[in-house]
C-alpha positions in Angstrom: -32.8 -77.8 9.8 -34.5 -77.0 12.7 -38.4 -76.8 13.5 -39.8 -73.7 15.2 -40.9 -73.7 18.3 -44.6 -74.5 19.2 -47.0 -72.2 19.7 -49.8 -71.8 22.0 -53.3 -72.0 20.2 -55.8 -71.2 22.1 -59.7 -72.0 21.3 -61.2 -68.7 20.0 -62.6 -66.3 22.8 -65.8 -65.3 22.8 -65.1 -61.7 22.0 -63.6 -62.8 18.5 -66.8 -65.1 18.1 -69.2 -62.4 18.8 -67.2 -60.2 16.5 -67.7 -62.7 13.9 -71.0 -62.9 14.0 -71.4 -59.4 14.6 -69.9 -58.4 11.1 -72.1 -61.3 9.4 -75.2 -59.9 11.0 -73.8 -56.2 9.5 -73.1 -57.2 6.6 -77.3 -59.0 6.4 -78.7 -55.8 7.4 -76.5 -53.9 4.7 -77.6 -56.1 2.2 -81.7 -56.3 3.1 -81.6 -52.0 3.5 -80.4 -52.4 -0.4 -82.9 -54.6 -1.6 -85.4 -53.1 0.7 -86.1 -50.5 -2.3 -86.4 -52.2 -4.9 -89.0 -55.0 -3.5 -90.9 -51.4 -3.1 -90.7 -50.4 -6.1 -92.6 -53.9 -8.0 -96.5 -51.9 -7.3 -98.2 -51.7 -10.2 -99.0 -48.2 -11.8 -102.0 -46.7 -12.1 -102.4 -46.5 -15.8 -105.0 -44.3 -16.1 -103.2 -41.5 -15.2 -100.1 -42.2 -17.6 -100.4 -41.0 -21.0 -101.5 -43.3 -23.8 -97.9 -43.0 -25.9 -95.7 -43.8 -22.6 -97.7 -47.1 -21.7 -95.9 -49.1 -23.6 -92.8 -48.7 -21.0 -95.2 -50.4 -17.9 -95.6 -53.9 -19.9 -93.0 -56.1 -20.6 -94.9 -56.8 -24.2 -95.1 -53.4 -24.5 -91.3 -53.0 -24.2 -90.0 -55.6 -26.6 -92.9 -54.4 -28.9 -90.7 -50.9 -28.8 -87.4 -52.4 -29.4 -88.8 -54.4 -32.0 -89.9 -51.0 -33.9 -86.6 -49.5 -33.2 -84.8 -52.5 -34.2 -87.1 -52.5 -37.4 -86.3 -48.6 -38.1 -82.9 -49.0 -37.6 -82.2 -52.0 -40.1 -83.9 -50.2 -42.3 -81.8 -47.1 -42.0 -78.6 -49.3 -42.6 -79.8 -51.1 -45.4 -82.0 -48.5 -47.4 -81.0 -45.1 -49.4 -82.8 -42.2 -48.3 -82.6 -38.4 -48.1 -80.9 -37.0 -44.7 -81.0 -33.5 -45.8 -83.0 -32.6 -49.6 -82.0 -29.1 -49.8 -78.3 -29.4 -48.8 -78.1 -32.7 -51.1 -77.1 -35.2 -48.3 -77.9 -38.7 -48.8 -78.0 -41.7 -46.7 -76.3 -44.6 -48.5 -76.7 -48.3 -47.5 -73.6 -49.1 -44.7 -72.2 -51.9 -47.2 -72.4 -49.3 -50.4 -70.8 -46.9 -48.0 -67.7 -49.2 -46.9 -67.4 -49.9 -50.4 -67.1 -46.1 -51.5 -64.9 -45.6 -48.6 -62.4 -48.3 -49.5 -62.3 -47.3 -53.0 -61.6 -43.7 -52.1 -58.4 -44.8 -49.7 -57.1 -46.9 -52.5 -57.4 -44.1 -54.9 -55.2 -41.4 -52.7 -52.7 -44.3 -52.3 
């Protein structure tokens, strides 16, 4: 077994340097023109000229106050009965009463 031959390392050039630091310098001023926009966009708005019902989407309180009532509606729409449609006689059921009409309905076609 034989080892093969040496070879001639040179110390990097400064051209391959300078390219180096070149790209890394690209690749900062990439990154900063993509953040540059949204550092812009942390002004507060002028609420007095947004209407009263979309206020709530400039706070954070406001926000999780929203979710909060949509979490709260839609709970209860899985877990309640309720009309979806009076006049054509569609229900909503409860999701558990519905898996459970569901499963008895496949086992009685089996």
């Amino acid at each position: 077994m034989s080892l093969p031959p040496e070879t001639n390392s040179k110390p990097a050039s400064w051209v391959s340097v300078a390219a180096v630091f070149g790209c890394f310098a690209l690749f900062l001023l990439i990154i900063w023109i993509a953040y540059l926009p949204q550092r812009e966009k942390t002004e507060e708005a002028d609420l007095s000229q947004v209407s009263p019902d979309d206020r709530w989407q400039y706070s954070p309180e406001g926000r999780a106050a929203k979710l909060r009532e949509l979490r709260d509606h839609e709970q209860t729409e899985l877990t309640t009965y309720g009309w979806i449609d009076e006049k054509a006689g569609i229900v909503r059921l409860p999701i558990d009463r519905a898996m459970e009409l569901t499963q008895q309905s496949l086992q009685a076609k089996r």
